[in-house]
N, C-alpha and C positions, 0 to 999 in steps of 0.2 A: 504494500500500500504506500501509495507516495506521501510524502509530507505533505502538510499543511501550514499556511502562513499565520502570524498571531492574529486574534481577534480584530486590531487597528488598524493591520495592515491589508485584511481581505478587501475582496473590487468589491462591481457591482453589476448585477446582471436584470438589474432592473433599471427603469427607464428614469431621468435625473434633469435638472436644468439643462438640458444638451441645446432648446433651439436659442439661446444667446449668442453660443460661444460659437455656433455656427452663423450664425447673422452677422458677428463681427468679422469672421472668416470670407465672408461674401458682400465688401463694403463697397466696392468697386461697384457703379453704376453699370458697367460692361456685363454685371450677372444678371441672367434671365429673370431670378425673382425680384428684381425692380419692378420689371414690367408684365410679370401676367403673374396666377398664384400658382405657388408651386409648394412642397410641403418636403420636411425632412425626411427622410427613409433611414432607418435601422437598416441591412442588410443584414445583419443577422438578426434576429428578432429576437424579442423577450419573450413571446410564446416558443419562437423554435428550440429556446433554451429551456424553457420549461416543459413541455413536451417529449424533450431528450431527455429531460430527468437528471438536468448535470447543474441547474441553477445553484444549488449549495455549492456543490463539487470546483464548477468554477469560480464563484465566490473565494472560495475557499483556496485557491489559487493564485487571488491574485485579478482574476480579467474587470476590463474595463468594458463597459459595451458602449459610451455615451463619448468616444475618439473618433476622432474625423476620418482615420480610416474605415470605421464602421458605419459612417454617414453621409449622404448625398443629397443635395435636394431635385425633387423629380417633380414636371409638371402634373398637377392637382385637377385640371379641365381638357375634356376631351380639345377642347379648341386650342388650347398651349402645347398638348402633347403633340395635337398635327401639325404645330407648326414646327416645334423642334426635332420631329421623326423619335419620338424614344415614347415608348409606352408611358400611359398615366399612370398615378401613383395609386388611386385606389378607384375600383370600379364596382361597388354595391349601392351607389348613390341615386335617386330619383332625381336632383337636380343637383346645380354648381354644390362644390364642396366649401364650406367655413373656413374662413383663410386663420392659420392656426392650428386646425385639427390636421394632426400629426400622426393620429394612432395607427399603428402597425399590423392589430391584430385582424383587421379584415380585409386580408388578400386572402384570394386561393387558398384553400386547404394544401395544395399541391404546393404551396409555396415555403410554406413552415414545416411540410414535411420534406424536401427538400435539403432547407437546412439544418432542421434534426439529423436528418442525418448524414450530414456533411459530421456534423460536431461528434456523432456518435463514433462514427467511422477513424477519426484523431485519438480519440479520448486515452483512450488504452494505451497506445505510444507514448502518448503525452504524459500518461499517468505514472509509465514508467521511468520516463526519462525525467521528470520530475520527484523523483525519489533518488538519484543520484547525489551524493553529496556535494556540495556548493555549490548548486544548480543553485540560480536566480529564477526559482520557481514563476514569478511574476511577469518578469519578462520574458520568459521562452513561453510562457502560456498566452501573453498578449500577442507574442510576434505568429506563431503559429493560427489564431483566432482572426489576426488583421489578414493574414494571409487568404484567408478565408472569405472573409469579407471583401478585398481587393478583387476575389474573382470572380462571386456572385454579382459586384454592380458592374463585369462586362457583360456578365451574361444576360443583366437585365437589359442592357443596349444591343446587344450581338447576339445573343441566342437567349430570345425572350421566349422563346417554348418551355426552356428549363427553369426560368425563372419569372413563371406569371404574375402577375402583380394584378391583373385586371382577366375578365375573359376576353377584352377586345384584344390583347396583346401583339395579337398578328398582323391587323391593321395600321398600324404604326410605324412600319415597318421603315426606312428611306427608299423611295422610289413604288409603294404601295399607293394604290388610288385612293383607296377609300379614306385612310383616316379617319375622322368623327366621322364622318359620313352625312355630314351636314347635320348634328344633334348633339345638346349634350348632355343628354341619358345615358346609358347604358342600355335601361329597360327600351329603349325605341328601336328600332330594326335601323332605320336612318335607308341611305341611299351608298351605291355602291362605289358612287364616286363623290369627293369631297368637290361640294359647290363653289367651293372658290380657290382648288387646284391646291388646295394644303398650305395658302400663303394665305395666315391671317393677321401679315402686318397690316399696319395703315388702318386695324380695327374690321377688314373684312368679315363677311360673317355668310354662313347662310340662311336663308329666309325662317326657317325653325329654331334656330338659334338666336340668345341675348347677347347680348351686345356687353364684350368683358374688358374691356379698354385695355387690349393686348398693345402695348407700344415696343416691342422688339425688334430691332430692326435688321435680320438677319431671316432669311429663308435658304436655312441650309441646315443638316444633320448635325446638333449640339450632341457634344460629347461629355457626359457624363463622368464626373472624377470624383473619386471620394475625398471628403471634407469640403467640397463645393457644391 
């Protein structure tokens, strides 16, 4: 059994003041969430850890989950995700999402279980190789955890199959027509082609759609980086 770190020095695998220190991290006018809403993303989730059944364990280790390699911010409306080509952050919503509402826990079932068991899959290695003596239990379990994290937010730009966020996931695609599909529900079927060709600067919109004062001035694939 590996060691454990003292009481004051365990992490935290639950969710903490994280969207400040991300807001100061993205102060630059040049980031997308100036101009449309867009919401933080966990990549590893505080359900997916708890789920695995490792939230004490990692704790108890040492891990951070609230580090800017474990976060990214992802557009929040079907009409920001079209325009930046990357899947939206969460899709159970009947209409626009509360700009602030951050939570994690309702993506895909497929998504937490996922990274359950990404974490499960470590855990054992981890748990031994942190039982070696004058292992920096702390850091080899953060580094190993970021690492993780690092490649679930490409998958969420580049193979959004493995890592649904939304069920439109495939729509979003760069160089897919549809996008919102001219809505921004979920629950609406929409159309097959996005009415104003997935460029919703200058506020475009289409005719079933509100009007969200997208001011972005770029129509091209935004790439997703963690702690941005």
């Amino acid at each position: 059994m590996a060691f454990s770190l003292p009481s004051d020095e365990r992490g935290h695998t639950t969710k903490g003041a994280y969207l400040e220190f991300m807001k100061s991290r993205t102060e630059s006018d040049s980031h997308p969430r100036h101009h449309m809403d867009m919401q933080a993303h966990h990549a590893i989730s505080e359900k997916a850890i708890f789920d695995a059944k490792l939230d004490d364990r990692l704790a108890d280790f040492g891990y951070e989950i609230d580090v800017p390699e474990n976060l990214v911010f992802i557009p929040s409306t079907l009409q920001g995700a079209c325009l930046l080509q990357v899947q939206p952050h969460r899709g159970n919503h009947t209409a626009r999402l509360i700009k602030g509402d951050d939570d994690d826990s309702c993506h895909p079932p497929a998504y937490h279980i996922m990274v359950a068991n990404r974490l499960k899959a470590i855990f054992p290695a981890l748990e031994e190789e942190c039982g070696d003596h004058g292992t920096n239990i702390a850091k080899k379990t953060q580094k190993a955890l970021d690492h993780i994290s690092t490649d679930i937010i490409k998958k969420i730009q580049h193979k959004p199959r493995e890592a649904r966020l939304t069920k439109l996931y495939a729509y979003f695609n760069p160089g897919h027509p549809r996008g919102c599909g001219g809505e921004d529900s979920v629950t609406k079927t929409g159309v097959d082609t996005c009415p104003v060709e997935r460029d919703h600067r200058n506020q475009r919109k289409g005719p079933n759609q509100e009007q969200e004062g997208i001011t972005y001035p770029h129509c091209a694939p935004y790439t997703l980086e963690p702690g941005k």
